[in-house]
N, C-alpha and C positions, 0 to 999 in steps of 0.2 A: 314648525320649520326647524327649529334649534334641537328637534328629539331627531329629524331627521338627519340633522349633519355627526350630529353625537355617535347616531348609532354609524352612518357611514365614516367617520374616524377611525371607532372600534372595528369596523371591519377592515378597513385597511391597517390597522396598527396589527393585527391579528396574523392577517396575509405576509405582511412584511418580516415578523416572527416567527412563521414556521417557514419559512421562504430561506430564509440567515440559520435556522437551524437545519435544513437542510445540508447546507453547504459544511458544517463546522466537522467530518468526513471529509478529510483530502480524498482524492479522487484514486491518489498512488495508497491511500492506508485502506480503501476500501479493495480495492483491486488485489492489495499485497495479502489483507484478512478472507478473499477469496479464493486465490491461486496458491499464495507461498506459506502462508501462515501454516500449515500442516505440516511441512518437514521444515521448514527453516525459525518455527516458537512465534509466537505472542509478538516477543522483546526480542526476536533477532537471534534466540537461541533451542537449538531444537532438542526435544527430551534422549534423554543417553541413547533409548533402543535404535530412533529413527539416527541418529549422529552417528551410532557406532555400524547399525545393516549401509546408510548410504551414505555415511564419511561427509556429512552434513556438519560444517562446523561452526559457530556463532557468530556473529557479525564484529565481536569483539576479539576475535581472534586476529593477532597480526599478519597472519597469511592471507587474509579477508582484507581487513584494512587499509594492507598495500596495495589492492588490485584496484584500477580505477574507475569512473565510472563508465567508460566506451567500455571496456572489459566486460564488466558485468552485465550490461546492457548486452552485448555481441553474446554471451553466455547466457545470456536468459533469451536471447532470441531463437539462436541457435541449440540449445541446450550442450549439455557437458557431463562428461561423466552421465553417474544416473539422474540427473534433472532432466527432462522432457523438453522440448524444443517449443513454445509459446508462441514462435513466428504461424502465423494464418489465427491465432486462438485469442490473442491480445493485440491490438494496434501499437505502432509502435513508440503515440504518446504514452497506453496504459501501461507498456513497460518500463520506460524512462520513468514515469512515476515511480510506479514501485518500486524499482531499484533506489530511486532518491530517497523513499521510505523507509528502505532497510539499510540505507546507508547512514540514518538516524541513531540509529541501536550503536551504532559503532563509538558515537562518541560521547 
């Protein structure tokens, strides 16, 4: 009976640890490493080529910085300049995340 609870422990201790590693992926870092991460970098900062063809500029840039987060939010829903418009493609928690993600980089 005692091998029985042992092994049902380990299985639940198992479950519970890939369960919490699941989650350790914000929802807004997975979302932001699907959509944005390609012209807006890794770390909030996009490589020269795509900065300089679509005036992509890093999260640490003060012009960035300033803008708050309804702003970016309305901008990323909407799109702007050449960013794409993510309203019908993203929900509009999975935006507010991301945004909140790449508003990380900034500081």
């Amino acid at each position: 009976m005692s091998k029985i609870i042992r092994m049902s422990s380990a299985l639940a201790a198992i479950v519970l640890l890939s369960g919490a590693m699941s989650f350790a992926q914000t929802s807004g870092e997975a979302t932001y490493k699907a959509r944005c991460q390609s012209c807006h970098g890794a770390q909030g900062v996009p490589n020269p080529g795509i900065a300089k063809a679509m005036g992509v500029k890093p999260a640490s840039d003060p012009s960035v910085k300033s803008l708050g987060e309804a702003t970016m939010i309305t901008d990323t829903t909407n799109g702007k300049g050449k960013m794409p418009a993510f309203k019908g493609k993203l929900s509009d928690a999975e935006i507010k995340a991301s945004v909140d993600y790449f508003r990380t980089f900034a500081k």
